[in-house]
NUNUDO-96778 format. One record per residue: residue in three letters; x, y, z of N, C-alpha, C, CB in turn. Coordinates in steps of 0.2 Angstrom, whole numbers, plus 5000, padded with zeros to 4 digits. Glycine has a CB too. Example, Ala and Ser with C-alpha at 12.3 -4.5 7.8 and 13.67 -1.06 7.14 Angstrom:
2
  aa n_xx n_yy n_zz ca_xx ca_yy ca_zz c_xx c_yy c_zz cb_xx cb_yy cb_zz
 ALA 5066 4972 5039  5062  4978  5039 5066 4984 5039  5057  4978  5045
 SER 5064 4989 5035  5068  4995  5036 5064 5000 5039  5070  4997  5029
This chain:
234
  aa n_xx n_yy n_zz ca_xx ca_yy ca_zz c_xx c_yy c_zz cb_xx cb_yy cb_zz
 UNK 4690 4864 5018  4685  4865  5013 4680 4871 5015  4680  4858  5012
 UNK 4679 4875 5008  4675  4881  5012 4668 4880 5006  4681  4891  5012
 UNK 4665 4887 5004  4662  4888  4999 4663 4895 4995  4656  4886  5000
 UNK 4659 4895 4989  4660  4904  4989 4651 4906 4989  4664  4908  4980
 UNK 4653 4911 4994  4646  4912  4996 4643 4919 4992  4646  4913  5005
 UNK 4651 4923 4988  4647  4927  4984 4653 4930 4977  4643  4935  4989
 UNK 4650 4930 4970  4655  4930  4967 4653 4940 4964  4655  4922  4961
 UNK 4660 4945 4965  4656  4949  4963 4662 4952 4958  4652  4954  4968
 UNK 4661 4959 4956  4666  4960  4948 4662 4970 4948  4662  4951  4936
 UNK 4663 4971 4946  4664  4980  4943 4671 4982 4938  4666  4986  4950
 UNK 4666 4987 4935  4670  4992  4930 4675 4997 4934  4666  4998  4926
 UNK 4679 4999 4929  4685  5005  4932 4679 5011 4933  4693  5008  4924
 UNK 4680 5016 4939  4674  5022  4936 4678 5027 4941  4664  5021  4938
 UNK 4676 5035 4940  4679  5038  4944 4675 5041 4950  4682  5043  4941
 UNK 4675 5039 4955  4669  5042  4961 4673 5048 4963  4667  5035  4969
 UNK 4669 5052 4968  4670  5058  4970 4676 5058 4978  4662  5062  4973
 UNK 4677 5052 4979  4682  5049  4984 4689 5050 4982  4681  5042  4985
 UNK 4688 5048 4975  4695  5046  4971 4698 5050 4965  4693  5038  4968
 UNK 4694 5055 4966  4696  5060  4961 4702 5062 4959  4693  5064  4961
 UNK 4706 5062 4966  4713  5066  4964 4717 5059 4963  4718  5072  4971
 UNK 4715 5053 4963  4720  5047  4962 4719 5044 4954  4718  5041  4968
 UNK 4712 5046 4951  4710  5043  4947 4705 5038 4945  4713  5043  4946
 UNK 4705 5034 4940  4699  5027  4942 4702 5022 4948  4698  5023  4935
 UNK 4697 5021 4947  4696  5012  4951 4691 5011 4951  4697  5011  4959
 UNK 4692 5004 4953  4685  4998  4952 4688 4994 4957  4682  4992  4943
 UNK 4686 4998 4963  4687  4993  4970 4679 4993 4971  4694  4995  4978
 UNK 4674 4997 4968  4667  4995  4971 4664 4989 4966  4662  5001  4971
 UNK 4668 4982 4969  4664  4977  4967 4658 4975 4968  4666  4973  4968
 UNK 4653 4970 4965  4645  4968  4968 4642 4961 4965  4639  4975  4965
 UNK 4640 4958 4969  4637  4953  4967 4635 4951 4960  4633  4953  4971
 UNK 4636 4946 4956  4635  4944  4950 4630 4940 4950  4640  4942  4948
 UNK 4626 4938 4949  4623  4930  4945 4624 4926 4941  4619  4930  4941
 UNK 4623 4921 4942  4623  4916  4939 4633 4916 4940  4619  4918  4931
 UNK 4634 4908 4936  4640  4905  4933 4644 4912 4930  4639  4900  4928
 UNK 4652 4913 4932  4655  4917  4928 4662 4913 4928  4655  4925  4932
 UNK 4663 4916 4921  4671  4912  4918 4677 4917 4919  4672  4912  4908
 UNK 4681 4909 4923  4688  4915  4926 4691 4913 4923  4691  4917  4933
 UNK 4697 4919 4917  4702  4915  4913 4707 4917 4916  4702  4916  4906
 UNK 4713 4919 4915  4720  4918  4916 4721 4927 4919  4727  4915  4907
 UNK 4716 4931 4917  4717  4939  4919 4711 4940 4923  4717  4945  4912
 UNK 4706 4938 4925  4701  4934  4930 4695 4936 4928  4700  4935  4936
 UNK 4690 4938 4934  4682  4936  4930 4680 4940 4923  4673  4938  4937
 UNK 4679 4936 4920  4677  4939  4913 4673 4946 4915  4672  4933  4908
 UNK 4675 4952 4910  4670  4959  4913 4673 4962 4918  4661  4957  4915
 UNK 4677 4959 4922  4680  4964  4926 4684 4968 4926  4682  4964  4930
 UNK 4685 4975 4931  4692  4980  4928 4697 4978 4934  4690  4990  4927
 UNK 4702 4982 4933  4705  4984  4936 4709 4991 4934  4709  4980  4937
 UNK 4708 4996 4941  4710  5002  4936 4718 5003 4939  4703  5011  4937
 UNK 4722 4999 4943  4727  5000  4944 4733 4996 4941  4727  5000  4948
 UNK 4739 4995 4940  4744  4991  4939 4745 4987 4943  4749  4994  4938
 UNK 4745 4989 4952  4744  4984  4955 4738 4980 4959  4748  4984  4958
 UNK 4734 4980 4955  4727  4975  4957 4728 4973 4949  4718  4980  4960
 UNK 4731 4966 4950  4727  4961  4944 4732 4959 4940  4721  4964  4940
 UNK 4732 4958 4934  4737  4954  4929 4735 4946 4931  4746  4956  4933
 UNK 4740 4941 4927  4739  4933  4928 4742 4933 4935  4744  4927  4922
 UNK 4746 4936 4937  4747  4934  4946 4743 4937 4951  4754  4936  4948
 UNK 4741 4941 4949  4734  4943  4955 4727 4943 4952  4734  4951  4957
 UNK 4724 4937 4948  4719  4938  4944 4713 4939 4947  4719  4934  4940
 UNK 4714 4935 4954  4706  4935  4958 4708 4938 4966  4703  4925  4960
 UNK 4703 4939 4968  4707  4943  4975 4699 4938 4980  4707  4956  4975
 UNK 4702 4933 4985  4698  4930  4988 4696 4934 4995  4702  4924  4989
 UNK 4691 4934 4999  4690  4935  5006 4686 4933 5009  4689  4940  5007
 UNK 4687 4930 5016  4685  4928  5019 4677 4932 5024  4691  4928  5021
 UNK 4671 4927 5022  4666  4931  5026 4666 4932 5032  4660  4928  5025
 UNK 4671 4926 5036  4672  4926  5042 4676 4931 5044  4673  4921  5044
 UNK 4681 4934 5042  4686  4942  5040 4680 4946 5041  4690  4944  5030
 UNK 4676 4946 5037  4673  4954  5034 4667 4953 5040  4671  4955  5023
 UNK 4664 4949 5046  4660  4948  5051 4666 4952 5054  4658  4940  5054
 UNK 4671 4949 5058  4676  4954  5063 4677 4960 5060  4683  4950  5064
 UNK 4676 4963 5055  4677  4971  5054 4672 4972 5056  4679  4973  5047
 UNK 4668 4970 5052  4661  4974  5056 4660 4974 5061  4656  4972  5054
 UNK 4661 4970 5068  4661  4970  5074 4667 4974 5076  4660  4964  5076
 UNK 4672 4977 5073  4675  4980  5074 4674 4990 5073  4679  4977  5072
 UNK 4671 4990 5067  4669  4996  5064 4662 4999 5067  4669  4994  5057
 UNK 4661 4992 5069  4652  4997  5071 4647 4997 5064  4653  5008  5075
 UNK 4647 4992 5060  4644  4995  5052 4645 4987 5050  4650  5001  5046
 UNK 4637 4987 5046  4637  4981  5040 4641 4980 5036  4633  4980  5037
 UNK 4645 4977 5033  4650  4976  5028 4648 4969 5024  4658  4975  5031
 UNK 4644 4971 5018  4642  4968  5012 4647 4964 5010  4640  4973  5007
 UNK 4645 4961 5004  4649  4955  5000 4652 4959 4995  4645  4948  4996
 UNK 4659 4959 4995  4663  4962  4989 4665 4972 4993  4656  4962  4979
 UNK 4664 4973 4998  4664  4977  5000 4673 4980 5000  4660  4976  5007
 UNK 4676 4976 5000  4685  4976  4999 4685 4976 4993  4689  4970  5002
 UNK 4683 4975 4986  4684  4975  4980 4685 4968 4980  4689  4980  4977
 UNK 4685 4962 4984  4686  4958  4983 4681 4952 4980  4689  4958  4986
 UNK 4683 4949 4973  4679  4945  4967 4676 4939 4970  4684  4941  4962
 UNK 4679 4936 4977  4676  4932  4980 4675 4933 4987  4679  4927  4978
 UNK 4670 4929 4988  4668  4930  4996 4667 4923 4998  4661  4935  4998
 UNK 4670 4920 5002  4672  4912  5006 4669 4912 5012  4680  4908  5007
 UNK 4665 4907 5011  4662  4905  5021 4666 4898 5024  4652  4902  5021
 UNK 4667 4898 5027  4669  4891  5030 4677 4889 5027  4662  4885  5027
 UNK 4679 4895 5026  4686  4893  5024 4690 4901 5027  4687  4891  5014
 UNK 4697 4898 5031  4701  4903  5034 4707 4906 5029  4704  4900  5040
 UNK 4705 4909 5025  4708  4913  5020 4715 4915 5021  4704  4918  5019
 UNK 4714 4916 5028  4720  4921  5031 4726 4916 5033  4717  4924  5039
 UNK 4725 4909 5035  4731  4906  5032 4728 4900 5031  4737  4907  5036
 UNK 4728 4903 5023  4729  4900  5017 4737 4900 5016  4725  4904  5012
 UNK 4739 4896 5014  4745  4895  5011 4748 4897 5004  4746  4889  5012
 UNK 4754 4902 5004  4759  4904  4999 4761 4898 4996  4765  4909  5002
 UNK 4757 4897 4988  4759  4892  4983 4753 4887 4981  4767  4888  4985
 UNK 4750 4887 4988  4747  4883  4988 4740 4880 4982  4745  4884  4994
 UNK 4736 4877 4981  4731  4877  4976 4724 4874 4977  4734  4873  4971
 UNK 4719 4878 4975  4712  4876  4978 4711 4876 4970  4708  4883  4983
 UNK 4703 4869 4972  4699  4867  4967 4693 4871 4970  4698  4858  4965
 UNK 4692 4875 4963  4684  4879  4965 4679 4877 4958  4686  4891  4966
 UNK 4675 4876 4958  4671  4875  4951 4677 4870 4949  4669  4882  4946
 UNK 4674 4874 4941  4679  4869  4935 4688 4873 4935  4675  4871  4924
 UNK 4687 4877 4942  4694  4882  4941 4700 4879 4946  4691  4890  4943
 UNK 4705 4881 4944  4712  4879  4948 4715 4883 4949  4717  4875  4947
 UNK 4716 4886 4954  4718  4892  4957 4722 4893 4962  4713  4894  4960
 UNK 4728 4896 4963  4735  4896  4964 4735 4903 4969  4739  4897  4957
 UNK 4737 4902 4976  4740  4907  4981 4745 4911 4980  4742  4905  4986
 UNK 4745 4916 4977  4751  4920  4974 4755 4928 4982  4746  4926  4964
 UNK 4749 4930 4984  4751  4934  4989 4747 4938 4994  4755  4939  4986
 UNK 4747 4942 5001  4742  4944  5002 4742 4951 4999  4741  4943  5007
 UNK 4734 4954 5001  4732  4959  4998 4735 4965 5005  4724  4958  4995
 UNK 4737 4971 5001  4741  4976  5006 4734 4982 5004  4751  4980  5004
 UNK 4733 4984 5011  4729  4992  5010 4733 4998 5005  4729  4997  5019
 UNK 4730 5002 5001  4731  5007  4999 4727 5012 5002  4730  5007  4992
 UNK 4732 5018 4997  4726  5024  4999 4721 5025 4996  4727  5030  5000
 UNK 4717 5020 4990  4710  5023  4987 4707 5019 4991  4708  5022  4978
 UNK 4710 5011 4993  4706  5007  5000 4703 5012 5005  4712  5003  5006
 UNK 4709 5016 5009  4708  5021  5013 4701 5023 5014  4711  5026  5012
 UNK 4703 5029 5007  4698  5033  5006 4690 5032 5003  4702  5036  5003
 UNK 4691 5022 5000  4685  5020  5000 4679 5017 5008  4687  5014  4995
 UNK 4686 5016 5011  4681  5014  5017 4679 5020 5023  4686  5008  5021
 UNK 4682 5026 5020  4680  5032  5024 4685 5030 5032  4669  5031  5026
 UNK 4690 5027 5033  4690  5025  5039 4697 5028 5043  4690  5017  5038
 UNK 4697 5033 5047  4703  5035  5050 4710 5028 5050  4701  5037  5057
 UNK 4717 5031 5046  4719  5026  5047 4718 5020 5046  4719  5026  5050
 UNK 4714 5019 5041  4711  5011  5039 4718 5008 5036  4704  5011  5034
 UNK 4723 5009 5032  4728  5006  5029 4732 5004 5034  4731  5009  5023
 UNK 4733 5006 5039  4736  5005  5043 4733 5000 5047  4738  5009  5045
 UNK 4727 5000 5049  4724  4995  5052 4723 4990 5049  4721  4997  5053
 UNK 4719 4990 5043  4718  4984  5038 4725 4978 5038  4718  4989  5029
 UNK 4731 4982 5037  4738  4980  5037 4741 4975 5044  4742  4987  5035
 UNK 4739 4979 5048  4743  4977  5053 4738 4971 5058  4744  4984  5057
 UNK 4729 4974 5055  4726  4967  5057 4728 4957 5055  4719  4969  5053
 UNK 4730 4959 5050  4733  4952  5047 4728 4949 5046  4739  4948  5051
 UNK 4722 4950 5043  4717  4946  5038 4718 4950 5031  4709  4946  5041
 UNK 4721 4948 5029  4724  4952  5021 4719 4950 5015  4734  4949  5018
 UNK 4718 4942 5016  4713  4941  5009 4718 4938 5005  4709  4949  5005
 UNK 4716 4937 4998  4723  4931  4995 4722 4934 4988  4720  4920  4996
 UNK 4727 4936 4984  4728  4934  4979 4730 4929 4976  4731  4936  4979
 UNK 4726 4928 4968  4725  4921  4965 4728 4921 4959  4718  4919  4965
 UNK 4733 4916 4958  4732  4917  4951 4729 4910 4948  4738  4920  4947
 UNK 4725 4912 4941  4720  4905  4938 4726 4900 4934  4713  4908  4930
 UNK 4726 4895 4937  4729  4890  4933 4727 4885 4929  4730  4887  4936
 UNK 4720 4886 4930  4715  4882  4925 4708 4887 4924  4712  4873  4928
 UNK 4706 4889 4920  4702  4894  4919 4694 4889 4917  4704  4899  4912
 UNK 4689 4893 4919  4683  4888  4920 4679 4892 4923  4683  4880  4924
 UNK 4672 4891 4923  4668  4893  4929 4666 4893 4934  4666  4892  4929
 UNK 4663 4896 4937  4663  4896  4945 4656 4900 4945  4670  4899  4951
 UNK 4653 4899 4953  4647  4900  4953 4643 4901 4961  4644  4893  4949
 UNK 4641 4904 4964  4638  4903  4971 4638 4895 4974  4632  4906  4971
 UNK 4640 4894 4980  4639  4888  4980 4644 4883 4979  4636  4887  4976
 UNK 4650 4884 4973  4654  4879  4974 4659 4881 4980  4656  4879  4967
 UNK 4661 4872 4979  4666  4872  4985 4674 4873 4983  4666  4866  4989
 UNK 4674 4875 4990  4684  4878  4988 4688 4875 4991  4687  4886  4991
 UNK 4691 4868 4988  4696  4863  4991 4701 4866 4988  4695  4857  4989
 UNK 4709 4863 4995  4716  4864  4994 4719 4859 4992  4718  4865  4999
 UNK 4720 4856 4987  4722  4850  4984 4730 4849 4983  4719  4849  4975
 UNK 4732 4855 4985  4740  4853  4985 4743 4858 4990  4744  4854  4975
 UNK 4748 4857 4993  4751  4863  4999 4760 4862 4995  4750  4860  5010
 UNK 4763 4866 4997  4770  4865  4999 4772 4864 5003  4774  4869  4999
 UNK 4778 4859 5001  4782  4856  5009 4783 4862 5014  4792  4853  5007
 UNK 4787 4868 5013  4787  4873  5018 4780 4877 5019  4792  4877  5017
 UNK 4776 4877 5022  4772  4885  5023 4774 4890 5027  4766  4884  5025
 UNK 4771 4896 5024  4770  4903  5027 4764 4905 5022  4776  4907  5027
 UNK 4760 4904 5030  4753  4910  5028 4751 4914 5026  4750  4912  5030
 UNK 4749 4918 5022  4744  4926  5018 4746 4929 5022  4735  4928  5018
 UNK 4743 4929 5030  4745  4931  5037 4753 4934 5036  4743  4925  5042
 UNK 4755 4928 5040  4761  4930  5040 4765 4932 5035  4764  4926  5042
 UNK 4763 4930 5026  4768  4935  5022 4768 4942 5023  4768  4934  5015
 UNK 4762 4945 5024  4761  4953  5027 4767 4954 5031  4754  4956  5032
 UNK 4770 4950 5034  4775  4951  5039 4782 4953 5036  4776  4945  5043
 UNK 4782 4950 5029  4787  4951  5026 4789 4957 5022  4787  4946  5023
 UNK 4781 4960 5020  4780  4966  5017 4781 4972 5021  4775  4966  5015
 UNK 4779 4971 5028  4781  4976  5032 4787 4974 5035  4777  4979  5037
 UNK 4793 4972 5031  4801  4971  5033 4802 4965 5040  4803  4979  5036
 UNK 4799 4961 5041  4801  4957  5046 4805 4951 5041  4795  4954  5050
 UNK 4811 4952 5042  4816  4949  5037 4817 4940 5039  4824  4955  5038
 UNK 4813 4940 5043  4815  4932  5045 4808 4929 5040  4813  4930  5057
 UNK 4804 4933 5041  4796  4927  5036 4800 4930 5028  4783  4931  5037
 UNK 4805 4935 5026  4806  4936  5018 4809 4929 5018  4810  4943  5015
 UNK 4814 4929 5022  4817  4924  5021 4817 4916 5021  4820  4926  5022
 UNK 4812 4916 5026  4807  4909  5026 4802 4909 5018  4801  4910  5035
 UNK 4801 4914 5014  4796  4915  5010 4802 4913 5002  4792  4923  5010
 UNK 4807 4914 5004  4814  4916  4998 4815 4905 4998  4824  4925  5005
 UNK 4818 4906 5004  4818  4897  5003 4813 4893 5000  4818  4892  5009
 UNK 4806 4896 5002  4801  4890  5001 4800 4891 4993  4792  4891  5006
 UNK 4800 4899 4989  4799  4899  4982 4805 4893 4980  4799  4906  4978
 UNK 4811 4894 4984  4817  4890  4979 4814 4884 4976  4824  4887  4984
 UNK 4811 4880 4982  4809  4872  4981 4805 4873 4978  4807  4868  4987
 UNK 4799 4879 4977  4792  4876  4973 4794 4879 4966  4783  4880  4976
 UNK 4796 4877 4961  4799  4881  4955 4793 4882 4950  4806  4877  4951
 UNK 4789 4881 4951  4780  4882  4948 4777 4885 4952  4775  4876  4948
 UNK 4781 4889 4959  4776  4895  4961 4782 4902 4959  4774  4895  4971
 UNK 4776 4906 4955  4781  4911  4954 4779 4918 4958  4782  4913  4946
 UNK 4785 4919 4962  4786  4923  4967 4786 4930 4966  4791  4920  4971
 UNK 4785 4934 4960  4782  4939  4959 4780 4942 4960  4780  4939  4957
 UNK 4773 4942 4962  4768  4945  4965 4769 4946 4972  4762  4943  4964
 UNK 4772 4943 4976  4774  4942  4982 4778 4948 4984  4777  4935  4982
 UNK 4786 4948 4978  4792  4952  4980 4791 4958 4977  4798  4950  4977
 UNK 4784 4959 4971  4781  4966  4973 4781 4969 4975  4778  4967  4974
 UNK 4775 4966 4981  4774  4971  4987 4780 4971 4990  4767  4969  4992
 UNK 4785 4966 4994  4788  4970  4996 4795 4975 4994  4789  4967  4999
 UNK 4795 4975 4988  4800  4980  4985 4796 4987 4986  4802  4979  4976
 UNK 4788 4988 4982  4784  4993  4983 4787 4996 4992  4775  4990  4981
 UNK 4785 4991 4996  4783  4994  5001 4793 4996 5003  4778  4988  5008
 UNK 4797 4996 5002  4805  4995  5002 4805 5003 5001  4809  4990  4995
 UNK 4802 5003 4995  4804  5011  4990 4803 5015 4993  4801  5013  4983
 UNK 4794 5015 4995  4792  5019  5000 4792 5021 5005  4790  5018  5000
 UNK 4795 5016 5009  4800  5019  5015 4807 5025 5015  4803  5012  5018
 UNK 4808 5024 5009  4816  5027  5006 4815 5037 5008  4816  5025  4994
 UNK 4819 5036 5008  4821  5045  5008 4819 5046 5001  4829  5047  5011
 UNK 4818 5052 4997  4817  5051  4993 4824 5053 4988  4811  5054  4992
 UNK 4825 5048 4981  4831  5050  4977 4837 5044 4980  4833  5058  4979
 UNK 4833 5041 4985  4836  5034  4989 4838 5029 4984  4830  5030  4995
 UNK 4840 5025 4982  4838  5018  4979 4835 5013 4984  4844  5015  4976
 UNK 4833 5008 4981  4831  5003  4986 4837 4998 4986  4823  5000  4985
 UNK 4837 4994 4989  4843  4989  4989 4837 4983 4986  4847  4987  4998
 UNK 4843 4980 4983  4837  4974  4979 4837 4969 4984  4840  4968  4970
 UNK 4829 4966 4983  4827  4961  4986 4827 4954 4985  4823  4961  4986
 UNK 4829 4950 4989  4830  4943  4987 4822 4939 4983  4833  4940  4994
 UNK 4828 4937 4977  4821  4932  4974 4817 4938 4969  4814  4929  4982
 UNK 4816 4945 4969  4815  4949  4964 4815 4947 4957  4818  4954  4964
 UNK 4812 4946 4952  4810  4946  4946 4810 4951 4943  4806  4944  4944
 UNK 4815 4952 4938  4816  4959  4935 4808 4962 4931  4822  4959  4928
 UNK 4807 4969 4937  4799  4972  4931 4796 4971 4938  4794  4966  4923
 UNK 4799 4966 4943  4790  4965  4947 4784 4961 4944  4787  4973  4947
 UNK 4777 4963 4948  4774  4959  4945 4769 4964 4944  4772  4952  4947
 UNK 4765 4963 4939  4760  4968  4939 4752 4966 4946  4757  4967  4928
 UNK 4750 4969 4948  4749  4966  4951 4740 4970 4954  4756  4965  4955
């Protein structure tokens, strides 16, 4: 049981960081009051990439206790929503949270879809030598959500886990899978078989993205097990 200790949301905009990449709205900020998350998430919010968001990534969770250990890692205060992320949780280990799993937050039901990977507008928003690489290799990733029941939420309310899968693997550990540790893809590949109401999507995303990327260029990637044609928007 945890709580959310801050709920925040922003527009797509172009800052002087991000210019040669284009928009983003990873500078989220605290909201007021009750806000309605529906199936694409908090009402008013952007996303200015293909992969930040859609129904399978609609909320991006983080851990207040995460974002204390960076700061005592960075030497720097690190506010609420400082990751672009919608929610900020106290008293709940985000990090392993469980792939498929389902939290009652407010009037909302909310679904573990994948963890969150560093980019480079991340990077270049945190000012931080190497930060995607570190961000990544830290293994406090934060959680991708998707809304299963749309409703309000509000500072305060609590974030219960009302259902798990028979198998788990953690937020944590699916980063493992994205950077090619082929033993958690495939511990991740069995557990979607069984849960046929978690769609594994957003998950095989990232790791196809991160696949390609590795490629020589003009390479193909070899397909990935459990892929859904398209990917997920994400």
């Amino acid at each position: 049981m945890g709580t959310i200790l801050s709920v925040n949301s922003g527009p797509c905009v172009v800052p002087e960081f991000a210019v040669r990449r284009g928009q983003t709205a990873i500078k989220k900020l605290p909201v007021d009051g009750s806000v309605r998350l529906t199936k694409l998430g908090i009402e008013g919010d952007e996303q200015a990439a293909d992969f930040h968001g859609g129904t399978l990534q609609a909320v991006y969770a983080y851990a207040r206790e995460d974002l204390d250990w960076w700061s005592s890692q960075l030497q720097r205060d690190l506010r609420n929503g400082i990751f672009g992320e919608n929610l900020d949780l106290i008293g709940f280990d985000a990090s392993n949270a469980v792939l498929a799993e389902k939290w009652q937050v407010g009037e909302v039901l909310l679904q573990v879809m994948a963890p969150r990977m560093a980019c480079g507008t991340f990077g270049s928003w945190m000012d931080e030598k190497g930060w995607a690489k570190r961000f990544n290799n830290a293994r406090r990733p934060g959680v991708y959500l998707r809304v299963l029941k749309e409703g309000r939420v509000s500072v305060g309310d609590q974030v219960d886990v009302v259902w798990r899968p028979r198998r788990h693997v953690t937020v944590a550990e699916a980063v493992g899978a994205i950077l090619d540790e082929q033993d958690v893809l495939r511990r991740i590949t069995e557990m979607a078989d069984e849960e046929p109401t978690w769609d594994r999507s957003a998950m095989m995303f990232h790791v196809s993205n991160r696949t390609r990327s590795a490629l020589p260029k003009n390479e193909p990637a070899a397909a990935v097990p459990g892929l859904h044609a398209g990917g997920a928007r994400a």
